[in-house]
C-alpha positions as CSV (number, residue, x, y, z in Angstrom):
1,X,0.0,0.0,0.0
2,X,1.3,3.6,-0.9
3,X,1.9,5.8,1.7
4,X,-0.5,8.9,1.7
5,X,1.3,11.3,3.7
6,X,1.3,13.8,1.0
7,X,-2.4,14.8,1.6
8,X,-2.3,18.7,1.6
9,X,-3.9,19.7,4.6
10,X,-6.4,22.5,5.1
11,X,-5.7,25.9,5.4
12,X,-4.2,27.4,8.0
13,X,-1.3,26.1,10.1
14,X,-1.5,22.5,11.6
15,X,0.7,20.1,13.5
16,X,1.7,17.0,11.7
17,X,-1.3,14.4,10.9
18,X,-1.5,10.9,12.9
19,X,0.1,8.2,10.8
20,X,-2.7,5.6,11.2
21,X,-2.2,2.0,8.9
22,X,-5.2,-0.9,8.3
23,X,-3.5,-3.7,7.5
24,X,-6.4,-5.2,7.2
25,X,-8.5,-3.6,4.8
26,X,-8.8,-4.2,1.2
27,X,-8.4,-1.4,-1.7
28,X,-11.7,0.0,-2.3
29,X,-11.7,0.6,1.8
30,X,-7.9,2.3,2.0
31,X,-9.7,4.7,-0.9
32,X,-12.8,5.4,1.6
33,X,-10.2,5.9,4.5
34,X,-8.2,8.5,2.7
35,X,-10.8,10.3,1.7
36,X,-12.7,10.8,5.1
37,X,-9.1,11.7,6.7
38,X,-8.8,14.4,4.0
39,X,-12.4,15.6,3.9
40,X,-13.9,14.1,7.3
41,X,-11.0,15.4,10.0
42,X,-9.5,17.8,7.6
43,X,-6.1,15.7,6.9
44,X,-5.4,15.1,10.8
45,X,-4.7,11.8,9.8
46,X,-2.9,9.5,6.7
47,X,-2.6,6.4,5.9
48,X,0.6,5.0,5.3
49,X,2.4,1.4,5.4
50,X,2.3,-0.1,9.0
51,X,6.1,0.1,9.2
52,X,5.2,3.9,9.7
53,X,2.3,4.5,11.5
54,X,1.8,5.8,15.1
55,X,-1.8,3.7,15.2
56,X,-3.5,0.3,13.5
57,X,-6.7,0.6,12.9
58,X,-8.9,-2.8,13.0
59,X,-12.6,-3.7,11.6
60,X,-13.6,-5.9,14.5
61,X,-16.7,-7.2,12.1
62,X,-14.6,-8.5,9.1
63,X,-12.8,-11.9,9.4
64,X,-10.7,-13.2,12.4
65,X,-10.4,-10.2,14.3
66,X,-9.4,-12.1,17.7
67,X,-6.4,-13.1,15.5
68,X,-5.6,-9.7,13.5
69,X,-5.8,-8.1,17.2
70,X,-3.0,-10.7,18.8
71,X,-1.1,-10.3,15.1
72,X,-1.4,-6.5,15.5
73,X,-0.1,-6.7,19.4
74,X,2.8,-8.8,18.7
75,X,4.1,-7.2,15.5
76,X,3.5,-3.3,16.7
77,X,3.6,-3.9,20.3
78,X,4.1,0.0,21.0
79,X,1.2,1.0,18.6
80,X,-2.4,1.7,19.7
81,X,-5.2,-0.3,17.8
82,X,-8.0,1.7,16.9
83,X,-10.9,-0.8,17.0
84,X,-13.7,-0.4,14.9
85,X,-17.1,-2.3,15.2
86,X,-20.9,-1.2,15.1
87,X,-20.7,-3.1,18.6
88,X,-19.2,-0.6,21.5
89,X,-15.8,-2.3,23.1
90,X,-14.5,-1.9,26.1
91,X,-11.7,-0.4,24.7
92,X,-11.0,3.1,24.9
93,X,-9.6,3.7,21.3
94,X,-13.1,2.3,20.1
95,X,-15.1,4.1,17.2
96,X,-18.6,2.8,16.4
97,X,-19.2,2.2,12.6
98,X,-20.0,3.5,10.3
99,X,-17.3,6.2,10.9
100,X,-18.1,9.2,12.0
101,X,-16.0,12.4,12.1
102,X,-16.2,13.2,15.7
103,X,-15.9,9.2,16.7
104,X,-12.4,9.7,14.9
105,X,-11.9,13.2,16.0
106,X,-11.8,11.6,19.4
107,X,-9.9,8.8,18.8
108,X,-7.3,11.1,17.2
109,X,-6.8,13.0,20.6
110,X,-6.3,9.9,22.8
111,X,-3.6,8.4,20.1
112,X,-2.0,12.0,20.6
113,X,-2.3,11.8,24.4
114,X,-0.5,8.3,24.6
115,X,2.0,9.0,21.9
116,X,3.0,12.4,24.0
117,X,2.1,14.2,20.9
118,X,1.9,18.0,21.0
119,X,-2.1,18.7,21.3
120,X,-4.6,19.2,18.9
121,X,-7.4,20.5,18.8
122,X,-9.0,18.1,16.4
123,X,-11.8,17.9,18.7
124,X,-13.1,21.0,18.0
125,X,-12.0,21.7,14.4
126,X,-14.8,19.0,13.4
127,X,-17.8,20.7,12.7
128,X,-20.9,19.3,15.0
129,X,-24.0,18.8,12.9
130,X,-26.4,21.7,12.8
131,X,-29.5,21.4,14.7
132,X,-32.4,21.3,12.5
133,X,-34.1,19.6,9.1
134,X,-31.9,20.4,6.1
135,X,-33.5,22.8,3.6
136,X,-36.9,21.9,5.0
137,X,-39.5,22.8,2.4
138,X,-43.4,21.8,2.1
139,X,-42.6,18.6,0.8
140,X,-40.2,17.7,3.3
141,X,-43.0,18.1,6.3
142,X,-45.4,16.2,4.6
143,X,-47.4,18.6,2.9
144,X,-47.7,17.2,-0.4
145,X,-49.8,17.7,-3.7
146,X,-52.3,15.3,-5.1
147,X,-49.4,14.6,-8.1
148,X,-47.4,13.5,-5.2
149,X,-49.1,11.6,-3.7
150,X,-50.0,9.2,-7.1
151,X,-46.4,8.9,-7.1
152,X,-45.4,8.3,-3.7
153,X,-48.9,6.8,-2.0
154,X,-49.8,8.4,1.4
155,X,-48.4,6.0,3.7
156,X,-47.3,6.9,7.0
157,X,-44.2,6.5,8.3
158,X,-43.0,3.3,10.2
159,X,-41.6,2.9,13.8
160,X,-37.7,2.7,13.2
161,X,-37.6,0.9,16.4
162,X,-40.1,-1.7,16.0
163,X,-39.1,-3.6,12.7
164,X,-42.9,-5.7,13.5
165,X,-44.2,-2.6,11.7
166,X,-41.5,-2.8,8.8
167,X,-44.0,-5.4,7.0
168,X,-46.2,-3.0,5.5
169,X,-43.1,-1.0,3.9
170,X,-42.8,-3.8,1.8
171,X,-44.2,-5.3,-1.6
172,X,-43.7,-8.0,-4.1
173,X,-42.7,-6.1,-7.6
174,X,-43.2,-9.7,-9.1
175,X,-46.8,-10.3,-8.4
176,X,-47.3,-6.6,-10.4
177,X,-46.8,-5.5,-14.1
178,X,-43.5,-4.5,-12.7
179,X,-42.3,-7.6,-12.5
180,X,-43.2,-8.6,-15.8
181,X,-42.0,-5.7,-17.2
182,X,-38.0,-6.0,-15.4
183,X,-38.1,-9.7,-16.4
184,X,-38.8,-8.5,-20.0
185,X,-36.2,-5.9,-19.8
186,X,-33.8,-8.8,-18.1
187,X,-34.1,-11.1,-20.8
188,X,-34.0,-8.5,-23.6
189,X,-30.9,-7.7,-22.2
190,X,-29.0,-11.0,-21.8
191,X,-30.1,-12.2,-25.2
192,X,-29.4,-9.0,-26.8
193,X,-33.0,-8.6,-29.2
194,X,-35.9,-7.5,-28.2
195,X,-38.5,-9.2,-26.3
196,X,-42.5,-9.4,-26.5
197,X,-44.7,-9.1,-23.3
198,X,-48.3,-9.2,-23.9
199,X,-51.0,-9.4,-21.2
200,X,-54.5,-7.6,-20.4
201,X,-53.1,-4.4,-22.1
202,X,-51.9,-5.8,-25.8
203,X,-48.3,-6.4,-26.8
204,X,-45.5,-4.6,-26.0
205,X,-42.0,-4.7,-27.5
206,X,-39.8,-4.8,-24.8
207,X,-36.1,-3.6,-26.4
208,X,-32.6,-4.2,-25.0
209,X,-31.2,-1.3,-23.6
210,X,-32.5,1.9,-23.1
211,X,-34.6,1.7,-26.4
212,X,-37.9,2.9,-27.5
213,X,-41.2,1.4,-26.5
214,X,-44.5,1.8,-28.4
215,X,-47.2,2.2,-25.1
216,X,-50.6,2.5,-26.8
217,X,-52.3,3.6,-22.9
218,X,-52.4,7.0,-21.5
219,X,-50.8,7.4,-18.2
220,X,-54.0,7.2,-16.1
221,X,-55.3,3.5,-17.1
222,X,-51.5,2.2,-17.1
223,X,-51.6,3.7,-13.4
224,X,-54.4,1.7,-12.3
225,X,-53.2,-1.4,-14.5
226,X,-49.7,-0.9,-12.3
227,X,-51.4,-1.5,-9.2
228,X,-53.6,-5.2,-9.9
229,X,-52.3,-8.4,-9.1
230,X,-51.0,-10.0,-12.0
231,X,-49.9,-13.7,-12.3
232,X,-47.4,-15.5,-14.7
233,X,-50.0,-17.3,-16.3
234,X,-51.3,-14.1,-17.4
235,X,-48.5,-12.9,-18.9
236,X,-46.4,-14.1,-22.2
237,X,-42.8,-13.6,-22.6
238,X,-41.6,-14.2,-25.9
239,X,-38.4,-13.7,-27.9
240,X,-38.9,-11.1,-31.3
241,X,-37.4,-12.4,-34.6
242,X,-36.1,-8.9,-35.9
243,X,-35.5,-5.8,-33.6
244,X,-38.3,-3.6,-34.7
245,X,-37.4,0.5,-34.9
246,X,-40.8,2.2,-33.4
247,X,-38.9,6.2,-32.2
248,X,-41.3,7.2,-35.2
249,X,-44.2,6.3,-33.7
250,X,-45.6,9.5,-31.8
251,X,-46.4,7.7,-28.2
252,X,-42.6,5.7,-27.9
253,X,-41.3,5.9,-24.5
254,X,-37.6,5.1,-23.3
255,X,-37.6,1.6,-21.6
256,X,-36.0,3.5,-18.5
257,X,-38.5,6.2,-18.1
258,X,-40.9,3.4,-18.5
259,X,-39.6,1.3,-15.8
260,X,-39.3,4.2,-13.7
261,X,-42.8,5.2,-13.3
262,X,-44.2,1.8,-13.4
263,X,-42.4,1.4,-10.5
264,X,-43.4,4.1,-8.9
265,X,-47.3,3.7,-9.6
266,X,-46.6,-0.3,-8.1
267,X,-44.6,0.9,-5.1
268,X,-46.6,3.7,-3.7
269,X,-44.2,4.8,-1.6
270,X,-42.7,1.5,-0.1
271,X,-39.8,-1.2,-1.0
272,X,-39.2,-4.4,-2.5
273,X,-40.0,-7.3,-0.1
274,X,-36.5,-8.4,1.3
275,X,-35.2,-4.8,1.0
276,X,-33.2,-3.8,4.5
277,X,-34.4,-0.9,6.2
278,X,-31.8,-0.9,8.5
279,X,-28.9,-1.7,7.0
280,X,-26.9,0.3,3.9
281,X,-28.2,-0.1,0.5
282,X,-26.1,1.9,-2.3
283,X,-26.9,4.1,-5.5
284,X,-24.5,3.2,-8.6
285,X,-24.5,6.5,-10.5
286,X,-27.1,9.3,-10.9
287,X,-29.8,8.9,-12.7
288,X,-30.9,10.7,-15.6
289,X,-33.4,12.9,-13.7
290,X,-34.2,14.9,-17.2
291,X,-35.4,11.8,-19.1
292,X,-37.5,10.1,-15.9
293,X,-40.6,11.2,-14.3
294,X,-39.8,13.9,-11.2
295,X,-39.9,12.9,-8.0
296,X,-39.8,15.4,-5.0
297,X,-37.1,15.7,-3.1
298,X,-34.8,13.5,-5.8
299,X,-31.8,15.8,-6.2
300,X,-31.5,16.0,-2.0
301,X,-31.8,11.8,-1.8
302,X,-29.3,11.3,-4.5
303,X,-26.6,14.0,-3.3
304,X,-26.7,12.5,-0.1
305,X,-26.8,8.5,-1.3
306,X,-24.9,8.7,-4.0
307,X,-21.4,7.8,-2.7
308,X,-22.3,6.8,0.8
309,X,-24.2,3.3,1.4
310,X,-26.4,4.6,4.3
311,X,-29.8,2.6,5.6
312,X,-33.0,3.9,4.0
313,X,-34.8,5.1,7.4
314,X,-31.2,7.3,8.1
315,X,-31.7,8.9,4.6
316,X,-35.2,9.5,5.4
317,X,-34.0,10.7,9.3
318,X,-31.2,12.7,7.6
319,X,-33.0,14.8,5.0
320,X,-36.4,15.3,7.0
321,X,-38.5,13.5,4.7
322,X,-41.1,11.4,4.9
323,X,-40.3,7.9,4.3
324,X,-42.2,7.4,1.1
325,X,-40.3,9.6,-0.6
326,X,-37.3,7.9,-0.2
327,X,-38.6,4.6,-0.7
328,X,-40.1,5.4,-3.5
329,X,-37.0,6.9,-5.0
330,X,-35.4,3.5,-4.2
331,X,-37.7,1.0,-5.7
332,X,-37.4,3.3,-9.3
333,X,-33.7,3.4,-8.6
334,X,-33.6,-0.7,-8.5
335,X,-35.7,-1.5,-11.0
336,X,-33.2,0.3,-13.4
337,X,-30.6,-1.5,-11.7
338,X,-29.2,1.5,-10.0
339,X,-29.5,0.2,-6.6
340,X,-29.7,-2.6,-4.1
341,X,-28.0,-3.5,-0.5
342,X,-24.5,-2.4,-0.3
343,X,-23.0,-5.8,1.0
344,X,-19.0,-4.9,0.3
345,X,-17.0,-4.2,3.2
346,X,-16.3,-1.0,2.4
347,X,-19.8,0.3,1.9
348,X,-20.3,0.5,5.5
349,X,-16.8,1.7,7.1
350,X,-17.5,5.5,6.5
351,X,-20.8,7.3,7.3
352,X,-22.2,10.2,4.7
353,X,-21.2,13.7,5.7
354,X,-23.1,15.7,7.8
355,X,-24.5,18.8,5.9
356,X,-25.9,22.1,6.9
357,X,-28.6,23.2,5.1
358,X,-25.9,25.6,3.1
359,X,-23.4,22.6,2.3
360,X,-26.2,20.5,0.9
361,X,-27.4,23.4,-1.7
362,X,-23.6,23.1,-2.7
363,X,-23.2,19.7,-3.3
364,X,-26.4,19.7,-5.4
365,X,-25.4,22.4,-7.4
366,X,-21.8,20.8,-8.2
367,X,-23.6,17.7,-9.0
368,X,-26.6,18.8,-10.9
369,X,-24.1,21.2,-13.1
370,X,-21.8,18.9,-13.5
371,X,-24.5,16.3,-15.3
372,X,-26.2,19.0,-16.5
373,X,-29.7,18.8,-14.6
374,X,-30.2,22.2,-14.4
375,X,-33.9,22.4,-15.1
376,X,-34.7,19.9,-12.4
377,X,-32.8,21.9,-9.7
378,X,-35.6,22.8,-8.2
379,X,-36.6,19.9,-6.8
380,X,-33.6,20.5,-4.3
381,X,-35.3,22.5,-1.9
């Protein structure tokens, strides 16, 4: 591993940053760990080889960490392990997962302390949370519109400490036109050519990719079709001979913006049965907002998500929202393939950033004008 000791540090004058190592760790987690010591405690810390560090830091939840602990003791017996675990220790180098900024700020200043380094105050250089929603708007209290409400049901929220009440956050895309239609889209796109699905509402042509589809229905009837049970038996799957061009026809949609609102309409404002609440679940890459029907609220869920894995009722809890909005932003999200439980290691070491109100307008206006979402910005507050 290359030492990262080069970091520039913030502005402003500052003693030298902790050498901290994780032996332990694989790639994509160094990556997350040099990034929250740069942005997270503001380059207090590196990391560097274990050779060099002042400090080991250990992931007590991935593989033998009894063993990596007694390894760690006996190779770098005047080091201090930094244990890491979503469990508290007994230790008092112990910061609860995912990482936080003043967990680490803390465990900084009692490495310093035992090391007889000068002091530093780390402590209070990290930024504490400000008190209040982010960029609370109408939306983000609960007052919606009736267009809002076809798109995100009116559901209330569920009791984040009683997952007996989870059950009713959930739903079974399969037993819906959504099911049929992601199984179409899934075999058009393993096979390559196009696929017919044909049911109650005619034949559709079901294109690999992000083609055109010819949807003979206005939006209202495919809304109510998007909500009756709908069994396998009722529904035919079958292979087209020749890819058929239909972007001339004047009612073509784009398979994605399709999928999108289908789900939506199916969802009503809840999740995929076997969908953690609790635990992280990850956003790929941004989706194309322009081409897909708006959803309140999107640009806030997806500048937070986007690169930090964080549990759907902490997005909700973190943005002020009610938790149909961000469910329902999840279930489009997956049924383009966009999202899903983050289940890598290093999806859960670092939490997302705290963000004023202020820093949260920022990061949405980098991201939307860096993708060029301008005329959805709105949606932000």
């Amino acid at each position: 591993m290359e030492a990262t000791d080069d970091t520039p540090p913030d502005a402003g004058p500052m003693l030298d940053p902790v050498k901290i190592a994780a032996p332990w760790m694989d790639e994509r987690s160094h990556a997350m760990l040099r990034e929250f010591f740069r942005v997270g405690v503001k380059s207090r810390c590196v990391l560097v080889e274990p050779e060099r560090a002042q400090a080991i830091l250990i992931d007590l939840d991935r593989g033998d960490a009894t063993r990596r602990l007694q390894e760690a003791h006996q190779r770098w017996p005047n080091v201090p392990i930094i244990e890491l675990s979503v469990n508290h220790t007994n230790e008092a180098l112990f910061v609860r997962k995912p990482i936080r900024a003043k967990g680490m700020a803390r465990a900084l200043l009692s490495v310093r302390r035992r090391l007889r380094l000068s002091d530093d105050p780390v402590a209070e250089s990290v930024s504490a949370p400000a008190a209040g929603a982010l960029g609370t708007t109408d939306t983000a209290t609960g007052i919606e519109d009736d267009s809002a409400s076809l798109l995100m049901g009116t559901a209330l929220d569920v009791d984040a400490t009683d997952p007996d009440t989870w059950t009713r956050a959930w739903y079974a895309p399969e037993d819906f036109l959504q099911g049929h239609l992601q199984s179409a889209a899934a075999q058009a796109d393993a096979t390559g050519h196009a696929v017919s699905l044909s049911g109650v509402w005619g034949k559709w042509i079901i294109p690999p990719g992000n083609g055109a589809v010819h949807v003979n229905m206005a939006d209202r009837p495919l809304r109510s079709l998007c909500v009756v049970s709908m069994a396998a038996k009722e529904v035919r799957l079958a292979p087209v001979a020749a890819d058929i061009d239909i972007t001339c026809a004047p009612d073509f949609i784009c398979r994605d913006a399709l999928l999108w609102k289908v789900a939506l309409w199916t969802a009503r404002g809840r999740v995929p049965r076997g969908t953690p609440l609790d635990q992280p679940v990850y956003l790929k890459h941004w989706p194309d907002l322009n081409a897909l029907t708006p959803l309140p609220q999107a640009l806030r869920m997806a500048a937070l998500w986007l690169n930090h894995p964080l549990p759907l009722l902490d997005l909700a809890g973190r943005l002020a929202l009610p938790q149909r909005n961000v469910f329902s932003f999840y279930s489009a999200c997956a049924a383009l393939g966009l999202a899903g439980p983050a289940r890598r290691a290093a999806d859960t070491l670092v939490d997302a950033p705290e963000l004023t109100s202020s820093a949260m307008h920022g990061l949405v206006a980098r991201l939307t004008g860096r993708r060029g979402l301008g005329p959805v910005a709105e949606s932000a507050t």
